[in-house]
N, C-alpha and C positions, 0 to 999 in steps of 0.2 A: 468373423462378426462379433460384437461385444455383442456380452449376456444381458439382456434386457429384464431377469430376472432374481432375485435376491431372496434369501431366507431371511426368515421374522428376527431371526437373531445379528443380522448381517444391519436391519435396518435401525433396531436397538443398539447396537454399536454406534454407527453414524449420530444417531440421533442423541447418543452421550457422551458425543464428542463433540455433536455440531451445534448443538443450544448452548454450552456454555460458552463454544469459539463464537457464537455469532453474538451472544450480548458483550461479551467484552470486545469485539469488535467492533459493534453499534457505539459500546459508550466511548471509545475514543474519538467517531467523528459526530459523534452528537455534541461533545464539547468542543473539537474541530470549530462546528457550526455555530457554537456558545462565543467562541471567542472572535469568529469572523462578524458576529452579530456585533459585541463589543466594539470592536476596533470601528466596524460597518456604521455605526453611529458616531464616530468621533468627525466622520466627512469622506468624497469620494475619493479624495487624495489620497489618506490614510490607508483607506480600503485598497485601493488599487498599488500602494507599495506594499500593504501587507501579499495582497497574488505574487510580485514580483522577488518577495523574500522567502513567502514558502514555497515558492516554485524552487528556487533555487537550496534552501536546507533542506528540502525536502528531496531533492536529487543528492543532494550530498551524504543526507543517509541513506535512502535506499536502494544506491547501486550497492549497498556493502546488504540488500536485503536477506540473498545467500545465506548467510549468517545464521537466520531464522529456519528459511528456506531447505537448505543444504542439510543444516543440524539435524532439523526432523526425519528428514531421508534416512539420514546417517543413522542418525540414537534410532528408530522406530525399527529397523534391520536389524542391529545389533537386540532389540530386545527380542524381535521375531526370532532369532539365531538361539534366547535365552540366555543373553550374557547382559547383565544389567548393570556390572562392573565396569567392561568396555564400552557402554553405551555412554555411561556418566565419563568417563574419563574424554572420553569422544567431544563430550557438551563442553567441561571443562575446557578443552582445549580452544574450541570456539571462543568463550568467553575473555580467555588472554588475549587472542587475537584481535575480539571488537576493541579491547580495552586500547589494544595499541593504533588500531585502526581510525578509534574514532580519535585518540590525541592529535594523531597527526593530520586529521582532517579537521578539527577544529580552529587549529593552527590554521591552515590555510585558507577556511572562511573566512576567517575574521580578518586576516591579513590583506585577502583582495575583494572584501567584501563590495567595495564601490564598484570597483568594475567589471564583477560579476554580475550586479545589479544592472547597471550600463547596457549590459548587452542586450536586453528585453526593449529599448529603443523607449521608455516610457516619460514622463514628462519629470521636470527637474523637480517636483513639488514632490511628487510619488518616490523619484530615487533614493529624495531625503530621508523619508521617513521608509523606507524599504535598507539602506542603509542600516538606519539606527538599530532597526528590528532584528535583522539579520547579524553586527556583532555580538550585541545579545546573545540571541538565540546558539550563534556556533559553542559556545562554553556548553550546551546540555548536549550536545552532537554525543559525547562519548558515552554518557548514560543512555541514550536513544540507542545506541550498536550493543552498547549491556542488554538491553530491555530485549531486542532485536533477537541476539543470541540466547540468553534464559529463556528464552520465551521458546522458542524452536527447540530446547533441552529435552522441556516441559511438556510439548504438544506430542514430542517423538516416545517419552514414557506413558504416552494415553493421556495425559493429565490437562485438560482445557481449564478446568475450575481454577488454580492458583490461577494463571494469567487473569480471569477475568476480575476475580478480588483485588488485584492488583493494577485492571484497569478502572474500574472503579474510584479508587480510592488517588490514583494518580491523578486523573481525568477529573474527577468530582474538585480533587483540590485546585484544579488547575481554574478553574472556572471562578471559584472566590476566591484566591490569587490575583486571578486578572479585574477581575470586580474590582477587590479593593486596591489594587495599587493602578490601574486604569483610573478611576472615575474618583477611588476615597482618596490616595494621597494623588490624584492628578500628574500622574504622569504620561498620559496618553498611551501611546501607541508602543514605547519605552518598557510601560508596565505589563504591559501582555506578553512582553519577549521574555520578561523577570521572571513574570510567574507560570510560564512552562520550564523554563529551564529548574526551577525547584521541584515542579512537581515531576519532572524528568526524572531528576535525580533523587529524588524520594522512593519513586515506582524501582527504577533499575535495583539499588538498593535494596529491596524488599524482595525481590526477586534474588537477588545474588543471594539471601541469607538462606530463603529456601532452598534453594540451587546446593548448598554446603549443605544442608540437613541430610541432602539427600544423597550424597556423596562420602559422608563419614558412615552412614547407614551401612552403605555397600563399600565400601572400603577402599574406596576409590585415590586416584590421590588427586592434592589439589593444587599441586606445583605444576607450572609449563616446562613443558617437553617443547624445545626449541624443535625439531624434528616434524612432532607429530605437530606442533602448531603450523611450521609451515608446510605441510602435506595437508592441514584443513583448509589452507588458504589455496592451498595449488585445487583441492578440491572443490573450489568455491569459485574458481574463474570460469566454466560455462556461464553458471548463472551469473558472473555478475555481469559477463559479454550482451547475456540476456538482458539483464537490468538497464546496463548503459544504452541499448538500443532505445528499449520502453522511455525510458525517461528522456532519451534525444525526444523519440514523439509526442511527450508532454509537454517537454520544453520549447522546441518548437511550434509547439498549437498556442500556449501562452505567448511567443514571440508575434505571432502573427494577430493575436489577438493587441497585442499592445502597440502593434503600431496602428491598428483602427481608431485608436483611440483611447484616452483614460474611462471613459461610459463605458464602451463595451470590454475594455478589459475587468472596469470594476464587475462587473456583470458576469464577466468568465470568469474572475477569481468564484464567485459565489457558487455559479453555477459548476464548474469543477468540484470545489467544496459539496455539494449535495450528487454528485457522481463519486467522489470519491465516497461517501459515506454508506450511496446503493451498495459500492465496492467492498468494502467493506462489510457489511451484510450477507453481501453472495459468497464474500471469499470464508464464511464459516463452515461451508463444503467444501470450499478447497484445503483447508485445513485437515477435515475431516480426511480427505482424499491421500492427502497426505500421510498423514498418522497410519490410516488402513491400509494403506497400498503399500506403503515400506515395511511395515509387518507382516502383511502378510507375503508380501514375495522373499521377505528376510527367512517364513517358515515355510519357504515351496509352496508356495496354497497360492496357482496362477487363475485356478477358477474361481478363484475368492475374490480376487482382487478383479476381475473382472466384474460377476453380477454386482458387486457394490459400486462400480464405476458405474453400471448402468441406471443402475436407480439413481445416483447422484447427479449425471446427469438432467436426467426427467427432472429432480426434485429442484435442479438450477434454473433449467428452462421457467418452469412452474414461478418460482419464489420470485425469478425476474420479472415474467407477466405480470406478476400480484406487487411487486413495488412498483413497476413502473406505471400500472392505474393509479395509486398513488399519488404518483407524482403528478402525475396528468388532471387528477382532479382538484389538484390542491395550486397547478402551476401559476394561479391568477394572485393566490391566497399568501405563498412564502415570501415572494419578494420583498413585501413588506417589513418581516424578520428582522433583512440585513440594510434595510438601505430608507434612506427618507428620499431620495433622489428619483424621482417620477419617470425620470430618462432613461436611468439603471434598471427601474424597476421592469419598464418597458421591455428593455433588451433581455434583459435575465428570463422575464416572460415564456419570452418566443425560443430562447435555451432549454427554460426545462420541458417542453414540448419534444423537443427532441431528444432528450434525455430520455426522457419516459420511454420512446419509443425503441431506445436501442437496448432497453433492458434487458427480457428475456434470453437476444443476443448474446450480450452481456455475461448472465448467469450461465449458459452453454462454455465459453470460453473461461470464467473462473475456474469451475470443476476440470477441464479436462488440462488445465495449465497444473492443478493439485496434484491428480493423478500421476501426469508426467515426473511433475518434482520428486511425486513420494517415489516413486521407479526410479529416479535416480538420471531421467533421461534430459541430463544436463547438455551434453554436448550437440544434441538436435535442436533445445531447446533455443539454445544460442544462434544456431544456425536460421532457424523460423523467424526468430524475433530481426534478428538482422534482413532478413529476406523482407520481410512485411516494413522494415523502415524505409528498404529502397524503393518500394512499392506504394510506399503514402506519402513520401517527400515533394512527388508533384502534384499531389494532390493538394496538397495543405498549403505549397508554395503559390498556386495558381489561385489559390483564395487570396493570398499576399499580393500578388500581382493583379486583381482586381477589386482592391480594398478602396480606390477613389466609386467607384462604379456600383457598387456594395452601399457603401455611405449612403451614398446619394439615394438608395432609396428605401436608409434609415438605421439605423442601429440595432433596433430588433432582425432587421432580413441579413442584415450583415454575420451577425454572431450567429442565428439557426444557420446559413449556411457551412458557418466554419464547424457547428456539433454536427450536421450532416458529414461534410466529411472526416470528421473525428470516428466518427459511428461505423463509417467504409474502414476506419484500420480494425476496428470491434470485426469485422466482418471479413477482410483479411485471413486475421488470425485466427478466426472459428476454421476457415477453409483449411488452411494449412493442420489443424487441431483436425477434423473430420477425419482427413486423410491418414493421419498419423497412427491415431486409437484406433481403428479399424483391422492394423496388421497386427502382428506378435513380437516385434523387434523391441520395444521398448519395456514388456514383460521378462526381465532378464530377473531369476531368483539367485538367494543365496544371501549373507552376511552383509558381504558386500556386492557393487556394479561392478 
């Protein structure tokens, strides 16, 4: 059974790890939300190719999410171990990797950009400007797997505060960026692609230079090891087995919403947008879980890494309950934010209603996906996520297959049902997570899994 209890030092830890992961992870989809507002008033066209462009750059970086993921595992063991030489050389290696990772996937956004867009089935008005966005946007793909990587270096040394300085000042710029080249030199929908990909490349940037401070300190080196880079990347295939499932289920739930229609998918775009942001919020425990659980199994300490899963759990649960009142009280109030469109606003309505509800859900399955990560317990991980996508595909499909019958009686009943069963894969993969934490297999200690 996991320890339901934890020392005051055990909560002090989390709690100096997880307030600065969870503002800098609030301020990236608080701008998120800044720029889907932005675009959101240009019209629902607009909006609805914007869903369909970050749906898809947004898959294209974060099956490579590992990177982050994986690192922390990795560096947070090696420091538990007390080698902080091999921890950085470790992170280094990662960071060569995104750098070539994300080149090469930039390339091939941009190159098949249209008929990557195409496949979401959405109207010729939305692909246009889902198009335009999304060449854009692929040029910051490889500072996005930088950022992705430092960031994971950083989290696995104990250290949350650089990333959130760093989200910050990324994120902040990103927003009068898209201001002024949105709306001051009028370039629409254009100018929002422009001004992430700068502040992409600003933030990663900033991060890389830290990343060296920290590495000449410990004498690290900062040349790639063809070898050890691809042993990071051999190491990084559970998770990203894992990732490519998760993001088939995103992708697919946006699929299905775009053929309902451009209303309710502009409406899903949004509403995603404010679930990914809860997510984001919750996932500052899983961070947390992360950092502490690969240190502390990196220094044999299995009871450690237990009562602190315990409490992190509770405090998921808890954090979830308390956003998703939130949402629930405010669900009449936000629509407003993104959309002047009455119809949108409608649909989006009856969305965050279910949002709210799957929250504390929600918060239970962040922490104990941290957990796993920071153990290292990759290759199950893979295996789960894969199981729970054969397991929601007729669910989510049978919403597709009654999408005339849906309509008809309305847009709002349309899209709550597809978050109803979006919320069944939330609930899924709590099942398969309950089962898992409960034994002792995935508490494996030492340096390395």
């Amino acid at each position: 059974m996991v320890v339901t209890g934890a020392e005051p030092s055990q909560a002090r830890a989390i709690l100096r790890l997880a307030v600065p992961a969870f503002l800098a992870l609030v301020a990236e989809p608080l701008f998120l939300l800044a720029d889907t507002a932005i675009v959101g008033h240009l019209g629902t066209a607009q909006l609805a190719g914007l869903g369909v462009a970050s749906a898809t750059l947004i898959t294209a970086a974060n099956i490579f999410v590992f990177l982050a993921y994986g690192t922390t595992s990795i560096v947070a063991r090696q420091v538990g171990a007390g080698s902080e030489r091999g921890a950085l050389e470790a992170g280094i290696d990662g960071t060569w990797l995104a750098i070539g990772l994300g080149a090469a996937t930039a390339v091939v956004v941009a190159v098949a950009a249209e008929p990557l867009c195409r496949v979401f089935g959405a109207s010729d008005a939305a692909i246009g400007y889902a198009v335009t966005y999304l060449r854009i946007s692929a040029l910051g793909i490889p500072a996005m797997l930088v950022a992705l990587a430092a960031n994971g270096v950083l989290r696995g040394l104990q250290d949350t505060r650089t990333p959130l300085v760093a989200s910050i000042a990324g994120f902040g710029s990103n927003v009068v960026l898209n201001l002024v080249f949105v709306y001051g030199f009028g370039w629409g929908i254009a100018g929002s692609a422009w001004g992430t990909v700068i502040a992409q490349t600003g933030m990663a940037t900033g991060l890389v230079v830290v990343l060296v401070a920290h590495a000449r300190r410990a004498h690290a080196s900062l040349h790639p090891h063809p070898g050890r880079v691809l042993a990071a990347g051999l190491t990084g295939i559970p998770l990203l087995v894992r990732t490519l499932a998760l993001r088939a289920i995103l992708l697919v739930t946006t699929w299905v919403a775009a053929g309902l229609g451009d209303v309710p998918l502009a409406a899903h775009q949004v509403a995603m947008t404010v679930w990914s942001f809860l997510a984001f919020a919750l996932d500052a425990l899983a961070i947390a879980a992360q950092a502490l659980t690969g240190k502390a199994l990196g220094a044999g300490d299995v009871a450690g890494a237990r009562a602190a899963t315990g409490l992190m759990m509770r405090w998921g649960v808890w954090g979830g309950a308390a956003l998703g009142g939130l949402v629930l009280l405010a669900h009449t109030l936000l629509p407003g934010l993104f959309t002047g469109d009455e119809a949108v606003r409608s649909a989006l309505a009856a969305a965050l209603v279910v949002v709210a509800i799957g929250q504390p859900l929600a918060g239970y399955v962040f922490v104990v996906d941290g957990v796993l990560i920071g153990a290292g317990d990759g290759a199950w991980l893979a295996k789960a996520m894969a199981a729970t996508l054969v397991l929601y595909l007729p669910l989510v499909l049978a919403v597709h297959a009654a999408g005339d019958r849906l309509l008809a009686r309305g847009a709002p009943a349309a899209l709550a049902v597809l978050w109803l069963v979006f919320t069944a894969f939330m609930a899924i993969r709590a099942l398969f997570f309950w089962r898992r934490i409960r034994g002792d297999r995935w508490a494996v200690v030492g340096a390395t899994r």
